[in-house]
RODO-2510 file (C-alpha; in nm, 4 decimals, decimal comma):
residues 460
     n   res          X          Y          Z
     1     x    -1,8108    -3,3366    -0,6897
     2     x    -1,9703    -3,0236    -0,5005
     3     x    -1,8187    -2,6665    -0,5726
     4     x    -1,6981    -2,6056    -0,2594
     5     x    -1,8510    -2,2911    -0,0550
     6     x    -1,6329    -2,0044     0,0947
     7     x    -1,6298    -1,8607     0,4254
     8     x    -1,5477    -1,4906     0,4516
     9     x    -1,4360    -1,3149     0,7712
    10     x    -1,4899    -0,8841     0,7465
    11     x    -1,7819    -0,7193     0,5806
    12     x    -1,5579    -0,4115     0,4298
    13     x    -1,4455    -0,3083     0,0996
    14     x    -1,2053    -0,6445     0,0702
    15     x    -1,4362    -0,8991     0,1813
    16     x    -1,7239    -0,7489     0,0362
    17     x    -1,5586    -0,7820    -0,2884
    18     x    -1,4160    -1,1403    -0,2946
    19     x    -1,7358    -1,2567    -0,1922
    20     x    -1,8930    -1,1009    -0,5057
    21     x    -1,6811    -1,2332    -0,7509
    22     x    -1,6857    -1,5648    -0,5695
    23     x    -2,0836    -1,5792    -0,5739
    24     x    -2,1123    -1,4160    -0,9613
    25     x    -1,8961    -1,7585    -1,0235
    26     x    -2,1029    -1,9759    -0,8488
    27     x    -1,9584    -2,0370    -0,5524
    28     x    -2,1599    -2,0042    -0,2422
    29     x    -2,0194    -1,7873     0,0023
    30     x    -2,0873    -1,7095     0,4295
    31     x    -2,0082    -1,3444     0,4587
    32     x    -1,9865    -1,2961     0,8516
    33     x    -1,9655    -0,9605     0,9163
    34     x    -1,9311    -0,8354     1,2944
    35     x    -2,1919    -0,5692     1,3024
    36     x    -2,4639    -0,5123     1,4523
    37     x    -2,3169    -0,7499     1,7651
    38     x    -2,0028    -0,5858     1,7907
    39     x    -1,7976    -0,2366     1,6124
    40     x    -1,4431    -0,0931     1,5629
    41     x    -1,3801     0,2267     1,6906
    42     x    -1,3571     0,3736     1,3851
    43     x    -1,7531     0,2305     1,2967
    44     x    -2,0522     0,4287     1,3127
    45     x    -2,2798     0,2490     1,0951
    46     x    -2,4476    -0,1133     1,0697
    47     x    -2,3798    -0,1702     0,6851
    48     x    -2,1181    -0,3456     0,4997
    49     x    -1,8452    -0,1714     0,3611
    50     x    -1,8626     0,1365     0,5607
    51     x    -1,6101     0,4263     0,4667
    52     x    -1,4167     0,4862     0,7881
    53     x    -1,2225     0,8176     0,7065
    54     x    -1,2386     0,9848     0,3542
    55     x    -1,5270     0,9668     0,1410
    56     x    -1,2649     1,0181    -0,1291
    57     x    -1,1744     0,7011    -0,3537
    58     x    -0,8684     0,9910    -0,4420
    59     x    -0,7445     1,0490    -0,8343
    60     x    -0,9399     0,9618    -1,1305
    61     x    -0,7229     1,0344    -1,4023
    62     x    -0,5110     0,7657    -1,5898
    63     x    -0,1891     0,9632    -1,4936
    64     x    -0,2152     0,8990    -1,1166
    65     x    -0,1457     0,4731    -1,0536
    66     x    -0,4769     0,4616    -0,8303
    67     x    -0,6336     0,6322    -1,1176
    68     x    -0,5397     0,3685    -1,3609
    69     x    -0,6435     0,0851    -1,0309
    70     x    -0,9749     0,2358    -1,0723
    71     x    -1,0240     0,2202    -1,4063
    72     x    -0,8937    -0,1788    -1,4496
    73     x    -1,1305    -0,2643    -1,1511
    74     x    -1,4270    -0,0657    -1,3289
    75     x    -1,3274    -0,2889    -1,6453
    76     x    -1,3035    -0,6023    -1,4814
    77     x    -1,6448    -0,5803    -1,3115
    78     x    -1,5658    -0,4721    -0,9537
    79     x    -1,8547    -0,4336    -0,7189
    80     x    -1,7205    -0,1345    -0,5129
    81     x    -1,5873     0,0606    -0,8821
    82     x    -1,9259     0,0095    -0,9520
    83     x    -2,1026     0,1148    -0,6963
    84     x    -1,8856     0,4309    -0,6017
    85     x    -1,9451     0,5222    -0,9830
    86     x    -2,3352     0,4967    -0,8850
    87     x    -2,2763     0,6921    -0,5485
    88     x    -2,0523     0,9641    -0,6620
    89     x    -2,0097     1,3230    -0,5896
    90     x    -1,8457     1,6100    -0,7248
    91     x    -1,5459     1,6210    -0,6714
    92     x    -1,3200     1,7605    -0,8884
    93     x    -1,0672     1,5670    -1,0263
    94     x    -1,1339     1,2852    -0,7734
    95     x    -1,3597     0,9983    -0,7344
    96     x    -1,5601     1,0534    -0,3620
    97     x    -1,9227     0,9047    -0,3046
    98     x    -2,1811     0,9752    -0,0913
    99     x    -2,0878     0,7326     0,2417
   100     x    -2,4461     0,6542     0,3568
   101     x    -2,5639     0,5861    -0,0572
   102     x    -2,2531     0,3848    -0,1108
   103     x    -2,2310     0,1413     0,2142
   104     x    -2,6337     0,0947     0,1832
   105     x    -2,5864    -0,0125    -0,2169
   106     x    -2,2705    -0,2287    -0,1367
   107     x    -2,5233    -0,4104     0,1289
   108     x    -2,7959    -0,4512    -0,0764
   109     x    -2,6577    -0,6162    -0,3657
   110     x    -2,4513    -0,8862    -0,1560
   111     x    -2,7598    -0,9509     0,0067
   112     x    -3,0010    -0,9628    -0,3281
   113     x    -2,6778    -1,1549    -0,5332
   114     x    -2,7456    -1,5192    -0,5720
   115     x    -2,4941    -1,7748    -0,3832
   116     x    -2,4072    -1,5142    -0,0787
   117     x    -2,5349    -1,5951     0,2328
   118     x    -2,5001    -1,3090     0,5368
   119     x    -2,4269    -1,3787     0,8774
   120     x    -2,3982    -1,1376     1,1829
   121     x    -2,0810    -1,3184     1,4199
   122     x    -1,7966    -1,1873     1,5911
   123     x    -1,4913    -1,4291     1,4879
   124     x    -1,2576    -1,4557     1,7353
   125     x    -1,0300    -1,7596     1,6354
   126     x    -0,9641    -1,8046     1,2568
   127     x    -1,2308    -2,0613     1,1435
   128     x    -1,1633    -2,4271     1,0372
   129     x    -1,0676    -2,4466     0,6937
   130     x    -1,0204    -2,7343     0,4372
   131     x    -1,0071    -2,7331     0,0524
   132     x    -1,3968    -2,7699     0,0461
   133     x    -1,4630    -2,4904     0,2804
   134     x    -1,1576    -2,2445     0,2610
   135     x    -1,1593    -1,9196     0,4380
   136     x    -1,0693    -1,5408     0,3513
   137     x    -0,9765    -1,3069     0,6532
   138     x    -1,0598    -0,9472     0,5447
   139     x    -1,1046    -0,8503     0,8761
   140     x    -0,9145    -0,4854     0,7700
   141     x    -0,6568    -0,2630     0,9754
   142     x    -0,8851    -0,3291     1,3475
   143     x    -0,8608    -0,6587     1,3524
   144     x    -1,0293    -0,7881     1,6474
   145     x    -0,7866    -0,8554     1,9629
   146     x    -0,8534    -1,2316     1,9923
   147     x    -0,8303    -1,3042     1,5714
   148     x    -0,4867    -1,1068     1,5696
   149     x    -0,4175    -1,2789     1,8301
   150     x    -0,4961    -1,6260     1,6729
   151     x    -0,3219    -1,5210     1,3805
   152     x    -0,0429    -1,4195     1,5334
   153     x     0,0290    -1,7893     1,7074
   154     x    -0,0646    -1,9322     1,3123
   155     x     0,2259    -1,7116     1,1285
   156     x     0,4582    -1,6066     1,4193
   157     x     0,4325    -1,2964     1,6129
   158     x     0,7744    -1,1915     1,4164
   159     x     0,5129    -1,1754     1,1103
   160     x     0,2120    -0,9724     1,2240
   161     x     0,2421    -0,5729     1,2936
   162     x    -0,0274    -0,3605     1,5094
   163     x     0,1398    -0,0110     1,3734
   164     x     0,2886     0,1577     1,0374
   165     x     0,5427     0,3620     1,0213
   166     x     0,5510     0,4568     0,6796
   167     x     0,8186     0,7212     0,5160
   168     x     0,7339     0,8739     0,2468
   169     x     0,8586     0,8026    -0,1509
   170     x     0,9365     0,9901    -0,3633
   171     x     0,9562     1,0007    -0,7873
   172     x     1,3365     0,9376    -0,9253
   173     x     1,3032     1,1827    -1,1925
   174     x     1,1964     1,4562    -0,9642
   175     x     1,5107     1,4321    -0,7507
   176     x     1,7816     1,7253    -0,8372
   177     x     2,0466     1,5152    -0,9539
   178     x     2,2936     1,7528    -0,9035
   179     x     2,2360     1,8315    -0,5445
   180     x     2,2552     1,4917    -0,4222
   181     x     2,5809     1,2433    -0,4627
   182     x     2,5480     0,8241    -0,5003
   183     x     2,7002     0,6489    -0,1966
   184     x     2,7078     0,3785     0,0954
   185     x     2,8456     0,4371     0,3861
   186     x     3,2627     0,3586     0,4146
   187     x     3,2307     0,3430     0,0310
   188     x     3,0393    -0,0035     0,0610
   189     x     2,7901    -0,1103    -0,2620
   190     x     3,0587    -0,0818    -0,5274
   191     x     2,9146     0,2227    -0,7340
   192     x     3,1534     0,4844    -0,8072
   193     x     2,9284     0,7966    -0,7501
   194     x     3,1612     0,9984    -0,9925
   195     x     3,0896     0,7644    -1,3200
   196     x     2,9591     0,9403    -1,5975
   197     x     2,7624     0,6849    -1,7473
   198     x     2,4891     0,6247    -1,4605
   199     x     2,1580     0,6798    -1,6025
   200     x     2,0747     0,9977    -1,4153
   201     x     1,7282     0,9734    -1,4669
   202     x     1,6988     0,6567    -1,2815
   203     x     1,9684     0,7198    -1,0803
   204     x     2,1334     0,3731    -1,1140
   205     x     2,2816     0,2151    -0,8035
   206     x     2,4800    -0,0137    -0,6830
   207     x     2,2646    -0,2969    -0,4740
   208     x     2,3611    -0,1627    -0,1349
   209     x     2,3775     0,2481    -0,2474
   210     x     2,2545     0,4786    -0,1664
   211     x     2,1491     0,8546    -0,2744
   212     x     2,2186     1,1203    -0,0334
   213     x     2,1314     1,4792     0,0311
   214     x     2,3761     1,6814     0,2137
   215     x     2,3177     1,9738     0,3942
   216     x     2,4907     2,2550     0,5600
   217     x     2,4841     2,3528     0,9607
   218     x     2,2247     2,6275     0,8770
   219     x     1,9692     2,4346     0,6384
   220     x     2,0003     2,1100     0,9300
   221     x     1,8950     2,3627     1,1842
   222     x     1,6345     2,5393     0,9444
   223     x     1,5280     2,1958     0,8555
   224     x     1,4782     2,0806     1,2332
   225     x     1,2609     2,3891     1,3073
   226     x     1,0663     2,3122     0,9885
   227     x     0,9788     1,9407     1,1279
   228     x     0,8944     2,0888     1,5084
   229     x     0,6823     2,3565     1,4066
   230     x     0,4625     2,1891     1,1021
   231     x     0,1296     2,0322     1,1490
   232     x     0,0834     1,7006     1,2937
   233     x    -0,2284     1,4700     1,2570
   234     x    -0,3196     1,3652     1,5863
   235     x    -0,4073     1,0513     1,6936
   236     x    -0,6967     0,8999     1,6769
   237     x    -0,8741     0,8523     2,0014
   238     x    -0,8322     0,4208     1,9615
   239     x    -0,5336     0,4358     1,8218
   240     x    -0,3382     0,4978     2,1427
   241     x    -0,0122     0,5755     1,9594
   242     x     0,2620     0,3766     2,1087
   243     x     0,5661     0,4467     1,9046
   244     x     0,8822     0,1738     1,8809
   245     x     1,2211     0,3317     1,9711
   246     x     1,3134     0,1620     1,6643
   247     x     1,0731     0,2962     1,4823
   248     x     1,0183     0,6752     1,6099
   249     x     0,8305     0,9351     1,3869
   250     x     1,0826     1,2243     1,2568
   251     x     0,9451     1,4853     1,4264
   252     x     0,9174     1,2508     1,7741
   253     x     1,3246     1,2534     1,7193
   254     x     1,3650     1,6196     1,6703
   255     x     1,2031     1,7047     1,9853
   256     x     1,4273     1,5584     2,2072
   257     x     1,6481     1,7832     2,0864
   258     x     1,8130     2,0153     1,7699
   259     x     2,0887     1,7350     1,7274
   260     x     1,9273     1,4014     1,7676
   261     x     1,8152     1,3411     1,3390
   262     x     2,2193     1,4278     1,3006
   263     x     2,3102     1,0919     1,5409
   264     x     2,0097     0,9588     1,4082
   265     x     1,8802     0,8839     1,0488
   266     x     2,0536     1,1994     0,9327
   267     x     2,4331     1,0598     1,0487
   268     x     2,6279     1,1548     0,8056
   269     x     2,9154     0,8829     0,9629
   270     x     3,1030     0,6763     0,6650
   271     x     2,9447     0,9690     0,4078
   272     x     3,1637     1,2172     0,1867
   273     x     3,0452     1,4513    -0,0585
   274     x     3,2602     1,3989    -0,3896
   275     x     3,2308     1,7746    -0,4937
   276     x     3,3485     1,8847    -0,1382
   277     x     3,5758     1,6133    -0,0350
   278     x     3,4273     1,6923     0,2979
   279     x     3,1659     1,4687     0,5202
   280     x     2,8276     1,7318     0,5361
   281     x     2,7184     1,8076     0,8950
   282     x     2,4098     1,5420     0,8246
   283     x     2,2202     1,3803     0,5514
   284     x     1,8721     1,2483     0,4247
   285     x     1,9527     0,9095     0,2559
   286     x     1,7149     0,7994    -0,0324
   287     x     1,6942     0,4152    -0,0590
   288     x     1,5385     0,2319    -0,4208
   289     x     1,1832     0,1290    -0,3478
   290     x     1,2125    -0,0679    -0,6474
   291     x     1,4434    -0,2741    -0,8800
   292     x     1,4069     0,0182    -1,1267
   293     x     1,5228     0,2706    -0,9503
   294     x     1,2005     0,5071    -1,0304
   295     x     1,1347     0,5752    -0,6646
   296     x     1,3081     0,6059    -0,3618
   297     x     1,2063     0,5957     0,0433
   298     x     1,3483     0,8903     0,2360
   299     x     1,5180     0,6580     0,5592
   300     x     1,3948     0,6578     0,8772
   301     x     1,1406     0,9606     0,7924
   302     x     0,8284     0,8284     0,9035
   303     x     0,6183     1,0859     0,9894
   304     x     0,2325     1,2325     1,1628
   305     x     0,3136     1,5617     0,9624
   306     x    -0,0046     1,6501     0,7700
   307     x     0,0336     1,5865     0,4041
   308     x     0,0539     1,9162     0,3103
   309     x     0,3385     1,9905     0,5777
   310     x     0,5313     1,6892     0,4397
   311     x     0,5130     1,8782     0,1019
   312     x     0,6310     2,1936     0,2636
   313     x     0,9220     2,0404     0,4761
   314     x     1,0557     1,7852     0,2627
   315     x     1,0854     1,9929    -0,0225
   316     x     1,3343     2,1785     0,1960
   317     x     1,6024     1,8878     0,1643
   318     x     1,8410     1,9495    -0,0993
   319     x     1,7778     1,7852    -0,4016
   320     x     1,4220     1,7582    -0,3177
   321     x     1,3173     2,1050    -0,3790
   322     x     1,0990     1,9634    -0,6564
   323     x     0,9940     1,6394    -0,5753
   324     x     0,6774     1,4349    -0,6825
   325     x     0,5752     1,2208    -0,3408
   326     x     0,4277     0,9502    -0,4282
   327     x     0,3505     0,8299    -0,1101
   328     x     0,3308     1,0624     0,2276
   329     x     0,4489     0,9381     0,5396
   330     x     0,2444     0,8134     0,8053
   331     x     0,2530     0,6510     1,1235
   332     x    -0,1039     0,4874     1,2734
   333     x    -0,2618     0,1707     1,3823
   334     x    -0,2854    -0,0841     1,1408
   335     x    -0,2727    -0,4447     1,1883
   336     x    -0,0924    -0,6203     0,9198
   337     x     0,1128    -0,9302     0,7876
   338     x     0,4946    -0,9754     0,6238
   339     x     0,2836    -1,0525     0,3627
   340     x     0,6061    -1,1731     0,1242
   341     x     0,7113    -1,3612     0,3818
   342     x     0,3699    -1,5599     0,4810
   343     x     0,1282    -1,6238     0,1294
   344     x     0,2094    -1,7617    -0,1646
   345     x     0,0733    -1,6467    -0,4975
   346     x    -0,2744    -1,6719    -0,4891
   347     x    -0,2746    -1,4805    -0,1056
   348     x    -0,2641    -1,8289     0,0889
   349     x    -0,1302    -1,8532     0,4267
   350     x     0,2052    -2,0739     0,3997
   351     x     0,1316    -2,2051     0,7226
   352     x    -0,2505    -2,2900     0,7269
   353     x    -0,3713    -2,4504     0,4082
   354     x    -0,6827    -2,2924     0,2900
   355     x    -0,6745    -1,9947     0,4755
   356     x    -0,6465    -1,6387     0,3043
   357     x    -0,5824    -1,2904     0,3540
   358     x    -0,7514    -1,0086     0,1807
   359     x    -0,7279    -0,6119     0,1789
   360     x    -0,5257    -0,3892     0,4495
   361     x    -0,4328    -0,6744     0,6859
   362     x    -0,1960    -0,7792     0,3735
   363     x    -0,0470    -0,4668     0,3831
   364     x    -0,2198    -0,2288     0,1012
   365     x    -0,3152     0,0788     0,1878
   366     x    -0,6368     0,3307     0,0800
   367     x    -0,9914     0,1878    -0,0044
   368     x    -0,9230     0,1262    -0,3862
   369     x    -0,5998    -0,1008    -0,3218
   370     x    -0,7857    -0,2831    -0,0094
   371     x    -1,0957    -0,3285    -0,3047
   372     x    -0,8121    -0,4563    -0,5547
   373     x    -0,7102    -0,7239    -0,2701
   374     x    -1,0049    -0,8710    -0,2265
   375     x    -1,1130    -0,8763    -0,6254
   376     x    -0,7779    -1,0412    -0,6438
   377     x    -0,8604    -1,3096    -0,3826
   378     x    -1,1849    -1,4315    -0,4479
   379     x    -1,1374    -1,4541    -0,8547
   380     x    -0,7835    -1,6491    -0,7794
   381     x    -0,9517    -1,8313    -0,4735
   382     x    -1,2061    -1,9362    -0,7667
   383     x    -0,9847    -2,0148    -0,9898
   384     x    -0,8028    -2,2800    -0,7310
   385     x    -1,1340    -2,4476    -0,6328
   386     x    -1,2495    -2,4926    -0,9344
   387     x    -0,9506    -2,6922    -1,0370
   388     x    -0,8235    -2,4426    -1,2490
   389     x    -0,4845    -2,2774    -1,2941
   390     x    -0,4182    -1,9606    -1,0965
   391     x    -0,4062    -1,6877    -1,3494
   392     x    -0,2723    -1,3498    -1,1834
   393     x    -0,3085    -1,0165    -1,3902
   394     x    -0,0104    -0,8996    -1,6238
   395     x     0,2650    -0,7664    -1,4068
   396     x     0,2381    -0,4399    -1,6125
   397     x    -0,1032    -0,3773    -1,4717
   398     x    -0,2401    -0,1723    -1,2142
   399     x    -0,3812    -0,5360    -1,0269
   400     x    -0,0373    -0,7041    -1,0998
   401     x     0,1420    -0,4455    -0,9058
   402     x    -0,1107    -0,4727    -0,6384
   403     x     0,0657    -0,8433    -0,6284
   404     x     0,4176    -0,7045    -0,6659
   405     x     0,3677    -0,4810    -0,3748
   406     x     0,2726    -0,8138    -0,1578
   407     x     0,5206    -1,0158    -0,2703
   408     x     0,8186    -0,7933    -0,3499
   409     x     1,0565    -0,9067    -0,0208
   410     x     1,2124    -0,5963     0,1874
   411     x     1,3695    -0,5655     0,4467
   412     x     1,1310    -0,3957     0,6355
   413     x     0,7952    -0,4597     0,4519
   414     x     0,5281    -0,2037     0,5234
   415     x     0,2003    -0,1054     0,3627
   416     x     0,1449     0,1079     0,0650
   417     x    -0,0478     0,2687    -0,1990
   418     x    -0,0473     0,1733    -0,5480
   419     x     0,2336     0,3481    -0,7129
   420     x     0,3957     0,3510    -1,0633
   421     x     0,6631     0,2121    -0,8612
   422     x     0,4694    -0,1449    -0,8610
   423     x     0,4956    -0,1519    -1,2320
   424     x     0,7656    -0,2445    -1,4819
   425     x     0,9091     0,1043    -1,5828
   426     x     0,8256     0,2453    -2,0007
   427     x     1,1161     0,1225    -2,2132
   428     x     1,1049     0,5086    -2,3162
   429     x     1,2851     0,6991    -2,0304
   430     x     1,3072     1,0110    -2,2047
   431     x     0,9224     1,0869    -2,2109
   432     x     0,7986     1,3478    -2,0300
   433     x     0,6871     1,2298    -1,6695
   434     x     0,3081     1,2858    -1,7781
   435     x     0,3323     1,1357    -2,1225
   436     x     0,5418     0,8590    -1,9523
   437     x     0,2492     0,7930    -1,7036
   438     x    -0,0207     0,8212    -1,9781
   439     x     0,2061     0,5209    -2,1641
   440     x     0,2301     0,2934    -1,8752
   441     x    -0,1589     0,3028    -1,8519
   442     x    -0,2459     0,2677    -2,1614
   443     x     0,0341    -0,0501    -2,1591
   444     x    -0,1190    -0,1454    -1,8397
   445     x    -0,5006    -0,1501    -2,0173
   446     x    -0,3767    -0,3467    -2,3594
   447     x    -0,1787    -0,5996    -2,1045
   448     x    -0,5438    -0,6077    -1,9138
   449     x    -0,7912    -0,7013    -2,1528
   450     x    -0,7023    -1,0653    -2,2203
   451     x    -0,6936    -1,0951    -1,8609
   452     x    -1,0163    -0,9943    -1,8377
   453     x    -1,1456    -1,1605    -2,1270
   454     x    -1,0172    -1,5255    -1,9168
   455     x    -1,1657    -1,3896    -1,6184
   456     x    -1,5401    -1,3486    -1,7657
   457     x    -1,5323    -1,7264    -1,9008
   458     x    -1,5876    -1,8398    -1,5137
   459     x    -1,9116    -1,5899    -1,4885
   460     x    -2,2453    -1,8020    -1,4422
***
């Protein structure tokens, strides 16, 4: 019987990816790529994997979780690790490349690699696919019009997003435990927020808690005026930023007036503080992003504020004085699936056999997690067509939590980063944070080498 051949849809980081680690298994592979015929907005250049915004890959250290991404994908032969390692500039304590040196490498190895084939086609309809011609959509956060739109009618327009709005997260153990009281609202979620014996460093909750930050009259006010006057990053000129009533950014709210966040997200209705007996005049409420407990959302605080205005502001909400964000808020185009809702384990569509998704349209975030995606894809796409047992990474790894983030069901999903937050927590909660993150990568690299090991057997 024939290997059967693989038809990938997007020429970025994603596709550009699963088709190498398709091809370096011997699987042939049609890599249609838009460009030259047609660009995004955001596109400037004719080569493959062009860096749209940053030139920055971001952290390289082990203690940052896209540091630790990096390093399993550099391990577990990734083209784009590889080739931003061969393009890089100083940078501090970041990996960044040069953008013309990386995008012209990424090109001329898919197109000098055995088994790829390169085709210039705009797709505008997701392409036929059967079990000996499946098909990968990377076709990233500018999906073309008529694709999303084909997409859309495949999964259910309930399932496929045009916009984030993304609040930001924050670390558990940098959240001022005495500042902030455990509740739901009307006493709902069955946690007494007065028991002694709560883990405080993972603030343990009840499954429908809550933690709140109360404030005062005068730090709302100060607060509001904070959010009006900081920084905003302005949209971009294709983005056309239509915002969702449902949906608003936080600083969209506070200009329609000094109240509105206090009968908005900041209601303190249903809410009162134990040490006061009193309801506080409003409140940010902090919702688990995880089973753990190691991070939490702030509620309805999506935000345009610049990341370093996010710092500034947010650290002005009690019990957040001191807070580790681990992801900032955002709110710009980006089309994207309810991934949890719509693949199965090895990034399928549910309901189109042989179709998959790779990179930001699943609902990662940043060019490392979007590379992660589509390394993830083709070597489990791979794994499927050659008859073989899909074999994910260790859920302890960097690339398992790349697969927790897609398949962990919310009930709003939206993209992310990698954060330690994807992971199983250390057993060990009373490390330092550093020496705690240090631990989960090295866990994360023992867990990984096996998997890697497996992974190289397929290599022709």
């Amino acid at each position: 019987m024939p290997m059967p051949s693989v038809t990938v849809v997007g020429g970025g980081l994603a596709g550009c990816e699963a088709a190498y680690q398709l091809a370096r298994r011997g699987i042939a592979v049609l890599l249609v790529e838009q460009k030259p015929l047609r660009r995004t907005p955001a596109q400037t250049t004719d080569h493959l994997a062009e860096l749209v915004c940053s030139n920055s890959l971001r952290g390289a250290a082990l203690v940052n979780a896209v540091g630790l991404l990096k390093e399993e994908l550099r391990r577990a032969g990734s083209l784009v690790l590889s080739v931003a390692d061969h393009a890089k500039v100083p940078a501090r304590g970041a990996l960044a490349v040069d953008r013309e040196v990386f995008a012209a490498e990424i090109t001329r190895r898919l197109k000098e690699i055995p088994h790829v084939e390169l085709r210039a086609e705009i797709v505008r309809e997701i392409p036929a696919a059967s079990r000996e011609r499946p098909v990968i959509l990377a076709t990233g956060p500018l999906t073309g019009t008529e694709l999303a739109d084909d997409l859309a009618r495949t999964v259910g327009a309930d399932h496929l997003a045009y916009y984030d709005a993304i609040a930001p997260i924050v670390a558990a153990d940098s959240i001022d435990t005495e500042r902030v009281f455990r509740q739901s609202r009307w006493g709902k979620g069955g946690v007494d927020p007065l028991d002694p014996d709560l883990p405080r460093d993972a603030l343990a909750l009840g499954d429908e808690a809550y933690v709140n930050c109360p404030f005062d009259e005068a730090g709302y006010r100060a607060f509001v005026a904070a959010i009006v006057a900081a920084a905003k990053v302005e949209a971009r000129p294709f983005e056309d930023a239509r915002y969702f009533e449902g949906c608003l950014p936080v600083e969209v709210m506070a200009e329609r007036g000094e109240l509105t966040l206090a009968f908005g997200p900041m209601k303190p209705v249903g809410l009162t503080d134990p040490r006061t007996g009193r309801r506080p005049f409003a409140v940010v409420q902090l919702r688990a992003e995880d089973a753990a407990r190691t991070a939490y959302n702030l509620v309805g605080f999506q935000t345009r504020m610049t990341w370093p205005e996010q710092k500034r502001v947010f650290c002005m909400i009690p019990g957040l004085e001191a807070c580790e964000i681990l992801r900032y808020g955002s709110v710009h185009r980006n089309t994207f699936v309810d991934a949890p809702a719509i693949l199965d384990e090895a990034l399928m569509l549910r309901a189109r056999e042989h179709v998959y998704l790779a990179g930001q349209i699943t609902g990662v975030e940043g060019y490392v997690e979007s590379a992660a995606s589509g390394f993830l894809c083709g070597i489990m796409l791979a794994q499927r067509v050659s008859g073989r047992a899909v074999t994910p990474p260790p859920e302890g790894t960097a690339l398992g939590g790349i697969l927790t983030h897609v398949r962990r069901k919310q009930p709003r999903y939206q993209p992310s980063n990698i954060t330690w937050a994807c992971l199983p927590p250390h057993a060990n909660r009373r490390l330092k944070k550093r020496d705690r993150y240090q631990a989960l990568a090295e866990r994360a690299l023992r867990l990984l080498d096996p998997w890697i090991e497996a992974t190289r057997a397929d290599l022709v």
